[in-house]
Backbone bond lengths (Angstrom), bond angles and torsions (degrees), N, CA, C in turn:
res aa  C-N    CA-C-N  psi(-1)  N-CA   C-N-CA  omega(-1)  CA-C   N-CA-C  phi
1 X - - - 1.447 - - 1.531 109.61 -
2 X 1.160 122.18 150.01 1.590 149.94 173.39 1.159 124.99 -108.72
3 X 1.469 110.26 141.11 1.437 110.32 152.45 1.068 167.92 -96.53
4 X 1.119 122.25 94.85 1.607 147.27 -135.13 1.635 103.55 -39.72
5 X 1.446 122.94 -13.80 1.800 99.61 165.30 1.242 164.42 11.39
6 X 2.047 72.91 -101.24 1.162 106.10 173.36 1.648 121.79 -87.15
7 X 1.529 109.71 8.89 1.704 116.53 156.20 0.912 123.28 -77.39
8 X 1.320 113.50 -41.86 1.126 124.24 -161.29 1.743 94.79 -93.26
9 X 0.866 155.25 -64.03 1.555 151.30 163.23 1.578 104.45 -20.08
10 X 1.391 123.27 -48.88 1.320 101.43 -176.75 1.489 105.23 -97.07
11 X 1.195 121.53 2.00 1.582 119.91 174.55 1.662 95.24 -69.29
12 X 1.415 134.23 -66.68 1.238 153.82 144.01 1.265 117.28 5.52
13 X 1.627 109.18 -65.05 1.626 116.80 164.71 1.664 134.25 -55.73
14 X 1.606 91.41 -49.13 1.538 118.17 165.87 1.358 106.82 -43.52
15 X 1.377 115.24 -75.55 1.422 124.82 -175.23 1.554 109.34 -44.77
16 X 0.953 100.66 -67.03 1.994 102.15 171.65 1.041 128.76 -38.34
17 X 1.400 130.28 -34.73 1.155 151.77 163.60 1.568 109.27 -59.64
18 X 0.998 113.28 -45.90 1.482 122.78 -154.54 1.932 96.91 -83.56
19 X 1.849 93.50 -47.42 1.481 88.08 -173.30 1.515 116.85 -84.14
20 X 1.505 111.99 4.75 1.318 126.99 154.85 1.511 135.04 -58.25
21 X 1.915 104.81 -37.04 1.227 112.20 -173.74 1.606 93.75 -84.46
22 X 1.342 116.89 -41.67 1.465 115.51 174.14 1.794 112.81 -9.52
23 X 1.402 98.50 -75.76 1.412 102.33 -164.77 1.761 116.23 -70.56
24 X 1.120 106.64 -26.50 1.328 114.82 169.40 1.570 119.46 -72.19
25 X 1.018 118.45 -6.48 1.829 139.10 169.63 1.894 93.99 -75.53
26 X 1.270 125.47 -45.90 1.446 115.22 -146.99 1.269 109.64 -68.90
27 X 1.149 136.59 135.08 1.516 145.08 174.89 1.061 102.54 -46.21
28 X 1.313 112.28 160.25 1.378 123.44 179.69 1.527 106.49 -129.00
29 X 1.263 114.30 134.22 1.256 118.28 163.45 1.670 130.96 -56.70
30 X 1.714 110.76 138.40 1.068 108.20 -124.45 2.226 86.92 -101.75
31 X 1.643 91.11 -7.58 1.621 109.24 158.39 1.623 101.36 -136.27
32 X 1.288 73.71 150.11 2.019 83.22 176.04 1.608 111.52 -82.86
33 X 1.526 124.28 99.98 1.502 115.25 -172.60 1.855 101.45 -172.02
34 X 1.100 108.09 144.51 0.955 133.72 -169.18 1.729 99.17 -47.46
35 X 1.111 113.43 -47.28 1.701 117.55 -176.27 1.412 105.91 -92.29
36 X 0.906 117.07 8.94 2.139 131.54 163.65 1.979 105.68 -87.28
37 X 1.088 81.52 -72.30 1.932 86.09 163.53 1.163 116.88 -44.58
38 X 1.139 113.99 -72.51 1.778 116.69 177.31 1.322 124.40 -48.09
39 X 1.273 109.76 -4.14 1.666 129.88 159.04 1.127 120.38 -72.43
40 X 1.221 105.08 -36.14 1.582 116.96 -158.02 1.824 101.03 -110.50
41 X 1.221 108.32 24.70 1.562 122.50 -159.38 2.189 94.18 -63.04
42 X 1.597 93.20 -48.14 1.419 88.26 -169.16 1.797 119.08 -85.95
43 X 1.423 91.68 7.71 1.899 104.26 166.71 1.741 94.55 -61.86
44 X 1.477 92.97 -75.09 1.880 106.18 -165.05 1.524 102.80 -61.35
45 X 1.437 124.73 6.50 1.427 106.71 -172.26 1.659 90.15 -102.16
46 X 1.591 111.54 -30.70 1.407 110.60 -171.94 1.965 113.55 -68.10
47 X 1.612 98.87 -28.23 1.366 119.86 -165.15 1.586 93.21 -86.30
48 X 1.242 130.45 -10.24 1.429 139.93 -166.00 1.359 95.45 -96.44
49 X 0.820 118.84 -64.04 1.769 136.70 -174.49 2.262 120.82 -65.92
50 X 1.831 81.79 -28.84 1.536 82.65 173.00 1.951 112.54 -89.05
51 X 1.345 100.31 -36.17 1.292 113.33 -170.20 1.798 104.57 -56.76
52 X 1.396 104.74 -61.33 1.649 109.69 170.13 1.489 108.80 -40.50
53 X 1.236 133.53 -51.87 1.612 134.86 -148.83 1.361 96.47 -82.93
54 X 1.411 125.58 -28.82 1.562 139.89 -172.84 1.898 78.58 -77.01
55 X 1.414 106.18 -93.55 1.643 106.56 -155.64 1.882 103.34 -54.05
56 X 1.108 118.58 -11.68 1.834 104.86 -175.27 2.046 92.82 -79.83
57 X 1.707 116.47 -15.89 1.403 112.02 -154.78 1.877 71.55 -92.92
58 X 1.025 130.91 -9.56 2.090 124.55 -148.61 1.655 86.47 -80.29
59 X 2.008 97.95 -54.77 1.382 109.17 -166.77 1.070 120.89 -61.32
60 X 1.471 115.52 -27.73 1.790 120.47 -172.75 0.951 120.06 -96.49
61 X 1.565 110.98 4.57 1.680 122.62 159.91 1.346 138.91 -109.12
62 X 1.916 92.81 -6.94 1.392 109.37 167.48 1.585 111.88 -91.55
63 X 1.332 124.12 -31.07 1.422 146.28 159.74 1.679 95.80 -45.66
64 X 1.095 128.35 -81.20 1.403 124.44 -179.19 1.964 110.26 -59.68
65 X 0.996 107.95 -59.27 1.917 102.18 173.47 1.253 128.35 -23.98
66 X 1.282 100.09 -38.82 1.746 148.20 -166.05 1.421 94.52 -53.68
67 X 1.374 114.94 -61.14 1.627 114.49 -161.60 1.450 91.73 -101.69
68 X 1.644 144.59 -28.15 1.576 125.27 168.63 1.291 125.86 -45.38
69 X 1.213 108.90 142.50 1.510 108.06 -174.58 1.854 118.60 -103.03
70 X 1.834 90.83 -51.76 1.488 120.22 160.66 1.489 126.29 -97.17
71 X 1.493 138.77 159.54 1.109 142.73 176.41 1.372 95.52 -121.67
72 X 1.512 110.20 -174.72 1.836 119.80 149.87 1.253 103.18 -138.08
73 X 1.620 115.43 -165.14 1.482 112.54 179.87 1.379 109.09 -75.86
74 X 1.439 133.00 -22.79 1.029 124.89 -146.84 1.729 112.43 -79.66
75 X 1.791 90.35 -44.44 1.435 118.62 167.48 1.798 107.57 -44.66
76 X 1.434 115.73 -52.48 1.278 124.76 164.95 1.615 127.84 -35.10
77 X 1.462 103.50 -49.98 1.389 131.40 -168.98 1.781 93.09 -72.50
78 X 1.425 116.23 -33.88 1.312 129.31 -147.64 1.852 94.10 -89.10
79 X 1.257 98.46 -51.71 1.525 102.41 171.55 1.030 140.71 -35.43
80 X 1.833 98.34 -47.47 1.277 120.44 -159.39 1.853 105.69 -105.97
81 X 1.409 109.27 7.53 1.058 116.92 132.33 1.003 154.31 -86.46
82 X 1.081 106.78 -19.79 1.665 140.91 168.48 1.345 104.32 -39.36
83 X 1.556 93.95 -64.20 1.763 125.22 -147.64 1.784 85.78 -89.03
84 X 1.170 110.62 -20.15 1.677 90.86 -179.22 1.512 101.04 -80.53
85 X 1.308 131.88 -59.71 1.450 128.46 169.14 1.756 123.48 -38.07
86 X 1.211 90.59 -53.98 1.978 75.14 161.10 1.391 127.66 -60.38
87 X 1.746 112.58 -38.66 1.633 96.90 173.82 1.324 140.02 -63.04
88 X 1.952 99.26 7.41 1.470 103.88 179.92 1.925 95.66 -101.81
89 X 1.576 120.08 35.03 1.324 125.72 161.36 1.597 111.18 -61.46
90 X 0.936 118.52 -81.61 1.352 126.24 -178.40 1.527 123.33 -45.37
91 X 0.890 116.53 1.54 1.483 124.25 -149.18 2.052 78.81 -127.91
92 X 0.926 123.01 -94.96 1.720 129.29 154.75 1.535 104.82 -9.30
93 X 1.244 136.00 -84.06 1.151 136.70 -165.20 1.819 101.14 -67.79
94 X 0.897 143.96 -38.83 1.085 144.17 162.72 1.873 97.01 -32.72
95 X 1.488 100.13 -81.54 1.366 96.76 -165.92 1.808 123.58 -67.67
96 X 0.901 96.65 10.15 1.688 110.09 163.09 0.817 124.80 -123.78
97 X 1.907 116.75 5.05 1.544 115.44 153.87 2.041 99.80 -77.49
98 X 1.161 110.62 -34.05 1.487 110.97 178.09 0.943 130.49 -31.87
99 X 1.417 90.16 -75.69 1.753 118.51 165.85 1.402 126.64 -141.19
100 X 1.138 85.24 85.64 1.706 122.83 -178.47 1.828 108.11 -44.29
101 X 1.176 86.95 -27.91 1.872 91.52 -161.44 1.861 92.55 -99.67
102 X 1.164 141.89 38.20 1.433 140.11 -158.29 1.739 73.12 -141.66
103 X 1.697 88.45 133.15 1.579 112.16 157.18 1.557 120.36 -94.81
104 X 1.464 113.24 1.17 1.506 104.43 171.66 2.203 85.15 -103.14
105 X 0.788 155.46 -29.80 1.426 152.83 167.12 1.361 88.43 -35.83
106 X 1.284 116.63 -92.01 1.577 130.96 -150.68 1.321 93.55 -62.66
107 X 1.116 142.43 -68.46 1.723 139.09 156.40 1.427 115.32 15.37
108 X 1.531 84.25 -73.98 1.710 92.13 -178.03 1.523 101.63 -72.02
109 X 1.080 142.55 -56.79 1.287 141.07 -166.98 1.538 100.41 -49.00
110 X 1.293 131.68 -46.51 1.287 121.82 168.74 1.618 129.26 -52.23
111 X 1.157 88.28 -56.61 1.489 98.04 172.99 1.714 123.38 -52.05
112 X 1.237 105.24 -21.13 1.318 114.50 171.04 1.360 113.74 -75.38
113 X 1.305 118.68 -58.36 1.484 139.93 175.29 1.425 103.98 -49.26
114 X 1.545 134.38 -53.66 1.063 124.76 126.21 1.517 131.00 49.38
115 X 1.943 74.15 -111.44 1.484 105.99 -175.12 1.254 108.55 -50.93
116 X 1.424 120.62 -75.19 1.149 141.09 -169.80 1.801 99.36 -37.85
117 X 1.248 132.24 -71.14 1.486 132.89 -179.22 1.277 112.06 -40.32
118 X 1.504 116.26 -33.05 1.945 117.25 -167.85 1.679 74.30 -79.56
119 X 1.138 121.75 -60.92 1.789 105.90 -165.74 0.928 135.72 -48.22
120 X 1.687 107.10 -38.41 1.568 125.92 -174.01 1.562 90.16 -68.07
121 X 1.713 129.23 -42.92 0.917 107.08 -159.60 1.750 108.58 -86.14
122 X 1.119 133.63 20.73 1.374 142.57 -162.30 1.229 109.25 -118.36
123 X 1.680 112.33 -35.82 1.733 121.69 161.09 1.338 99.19 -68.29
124 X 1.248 129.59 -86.41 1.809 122.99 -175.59 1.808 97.41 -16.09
125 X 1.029 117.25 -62.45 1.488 114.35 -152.58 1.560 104.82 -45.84
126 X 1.648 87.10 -54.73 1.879 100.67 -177.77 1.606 117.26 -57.44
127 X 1.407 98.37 -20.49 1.336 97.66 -174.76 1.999 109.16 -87.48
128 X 0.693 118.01 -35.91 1.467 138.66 171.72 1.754 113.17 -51.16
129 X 2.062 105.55 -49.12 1.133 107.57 165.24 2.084 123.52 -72.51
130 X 1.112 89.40 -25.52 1.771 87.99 175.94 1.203 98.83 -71.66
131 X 1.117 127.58 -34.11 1.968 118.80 -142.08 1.482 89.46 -137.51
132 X 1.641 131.96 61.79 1.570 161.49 -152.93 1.952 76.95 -114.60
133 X 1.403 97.93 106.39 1.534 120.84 168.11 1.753 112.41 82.45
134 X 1.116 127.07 14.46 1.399 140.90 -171.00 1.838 79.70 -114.94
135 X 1.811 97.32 154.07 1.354 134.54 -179.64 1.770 96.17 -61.73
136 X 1.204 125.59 -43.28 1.409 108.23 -166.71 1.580 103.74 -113.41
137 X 1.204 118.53 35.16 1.307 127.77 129.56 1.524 147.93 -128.06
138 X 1.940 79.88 14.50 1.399 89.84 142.62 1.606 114.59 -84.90
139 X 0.957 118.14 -52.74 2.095 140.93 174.48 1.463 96.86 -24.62
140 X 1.576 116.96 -48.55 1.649 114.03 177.73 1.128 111.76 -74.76
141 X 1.115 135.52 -55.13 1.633 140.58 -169.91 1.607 90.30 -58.46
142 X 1.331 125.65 -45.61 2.071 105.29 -168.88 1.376 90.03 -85.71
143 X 1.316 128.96 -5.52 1.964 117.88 177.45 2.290 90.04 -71.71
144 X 1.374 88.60 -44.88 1.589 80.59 -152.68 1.523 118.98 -83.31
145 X 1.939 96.31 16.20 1.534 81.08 -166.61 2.238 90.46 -107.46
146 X 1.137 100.20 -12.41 1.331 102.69 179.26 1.830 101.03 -79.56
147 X 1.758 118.22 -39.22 0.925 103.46 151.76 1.381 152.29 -7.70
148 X 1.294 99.12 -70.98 1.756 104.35 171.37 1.354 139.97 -34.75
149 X 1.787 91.47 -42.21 1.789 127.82 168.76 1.386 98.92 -37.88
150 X 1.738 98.83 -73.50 1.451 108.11 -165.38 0.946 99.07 -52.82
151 X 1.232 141.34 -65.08 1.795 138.26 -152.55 1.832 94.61 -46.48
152 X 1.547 124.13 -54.49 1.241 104.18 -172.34 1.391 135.07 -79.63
153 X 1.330 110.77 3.42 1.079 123.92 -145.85 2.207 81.84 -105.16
154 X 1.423 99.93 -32.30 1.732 94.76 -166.07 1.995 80.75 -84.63
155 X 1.398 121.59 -52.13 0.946 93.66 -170.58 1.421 142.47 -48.71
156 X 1.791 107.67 -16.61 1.522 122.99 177.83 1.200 99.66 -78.75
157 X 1.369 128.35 -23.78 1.611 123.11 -176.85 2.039 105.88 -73.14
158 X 1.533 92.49 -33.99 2.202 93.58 -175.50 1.429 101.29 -66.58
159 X 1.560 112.23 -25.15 1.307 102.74 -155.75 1.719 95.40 -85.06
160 X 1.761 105.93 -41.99 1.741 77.22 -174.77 1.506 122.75 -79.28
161 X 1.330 113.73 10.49 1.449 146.38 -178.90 1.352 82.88 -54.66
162 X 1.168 125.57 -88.50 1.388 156.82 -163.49 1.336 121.69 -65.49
163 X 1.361 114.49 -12.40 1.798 116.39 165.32 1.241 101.91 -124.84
164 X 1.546 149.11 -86.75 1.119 147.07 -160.80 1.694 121.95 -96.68
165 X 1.588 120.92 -21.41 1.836 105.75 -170.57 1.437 83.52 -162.08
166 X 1.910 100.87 96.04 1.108 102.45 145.24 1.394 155.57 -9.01
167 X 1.249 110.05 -48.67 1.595 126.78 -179.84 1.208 122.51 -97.93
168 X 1.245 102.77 15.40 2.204 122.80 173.69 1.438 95.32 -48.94
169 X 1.346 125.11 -62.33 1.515 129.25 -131.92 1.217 86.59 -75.05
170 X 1.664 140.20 -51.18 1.309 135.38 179.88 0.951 110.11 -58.38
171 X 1.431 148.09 -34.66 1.513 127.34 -175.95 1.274 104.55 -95.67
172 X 1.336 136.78 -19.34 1.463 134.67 172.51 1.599 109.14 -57.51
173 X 1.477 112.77 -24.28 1.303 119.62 -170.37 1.413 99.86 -80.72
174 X 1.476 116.49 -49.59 1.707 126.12 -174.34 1.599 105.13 -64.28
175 X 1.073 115.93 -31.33 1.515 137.97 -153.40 2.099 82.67 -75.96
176 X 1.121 98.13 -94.07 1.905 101.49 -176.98 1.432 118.55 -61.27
177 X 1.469 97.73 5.51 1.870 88.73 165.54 1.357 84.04 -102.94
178 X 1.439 141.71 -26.71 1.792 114.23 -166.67 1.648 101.05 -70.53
179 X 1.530 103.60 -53.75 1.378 122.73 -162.38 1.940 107.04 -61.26
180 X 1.047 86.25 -64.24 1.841 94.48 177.20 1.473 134.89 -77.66
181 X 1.290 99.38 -68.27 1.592 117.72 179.13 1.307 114.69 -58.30
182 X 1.492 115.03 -55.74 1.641 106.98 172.34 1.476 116.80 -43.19
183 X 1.503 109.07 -65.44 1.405 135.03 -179.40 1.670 108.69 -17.17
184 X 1.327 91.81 -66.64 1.876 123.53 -173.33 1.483 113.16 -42.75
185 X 1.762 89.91 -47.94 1.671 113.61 -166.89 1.583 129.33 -52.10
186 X 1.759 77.76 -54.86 1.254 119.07 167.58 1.643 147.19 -36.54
């Protein structure tokens, strides 16, 4: 067993970093004016929508961290996958601030979002099995059972991503963070 720290410190760092490059990704208007911005409405809506899903995933892992005492490697291994799939945020939201209206953009942006949820929900799991009758494995098991929701709810968003309305995957994302994730957080 380990001590959860120094995971959580660079989970912390990682994330900061990551939701740092976020804003430094956003286009810039190419005149400074009120109807230049309003151009760029679905940059800050994409950078609006990634930044929350990053810090609502910060809170619901410091909320659960909160009551762990021990880790293992695996949980480690689990993290640092985690944290590798989110750092392809900025990079995703970038290209669907571009072209917002592209089903391979939002595609990929899903698929990322995705990733990250099958993981998040694969750390909870691990975390739930180490710490089997402890407070923060109960905290994982009610993270992972509302979980599931989300998982179908983004996957119905890739899918109509991918046959009929482009711009599913972004509101499927806004959609189970209003309905679920906030809710959960909360």
């Amino acid at each position: 067993m380990m001590n959860k720290e120094r995971l959580t410190a660079f989970t912390d760092a990682v994330l900061a970093i990551i939701m740092t490059i976020l804003v430094l990704e956003l286009e810039r208007p190419q005149v400074i004016s009120w109807s230049a911005l309003w151009d760029l409405r679905m940059n800050f809506f994409a950078y609006t929508i990634s930044f929350f899903w990053l810090g609502t995933m910060w809170v619901n892992l410091h909320n659960t961290w909160d009551e762990v005492e021990t880790i293992n490697r695996k949980i480690v291994w689990i993290s640092l996958l985690l944290l590798f799939f989110s750092s392809f945020f900025p990079y995703v939201t970038s290209l669907v601030s571009m072209t917002f209206h592209s089903s391979v953009a939002q595609s990929f942006y899903g698929i990322v979002v995705l990733l990250v949820t099958a993981t998040n929900l694969w750390l909870y799991h691990e975390v739930a099995q180490l710490h089997d009758g402890a407070v923060s494995a109960d905290l994982a098991r009610a993270h992972n059972r509302w979980i599931r929701w989300d998982i179908v709810l983004k996957l119905a968003g890739l899918v109509l991503t991918l046959t009929i309305w482009p711009e599913a995957m972004m509101w499927a994302v806004l959609l189970t963070a209003l309905i679920l994730v906030l809710p959960n957080s909360i």
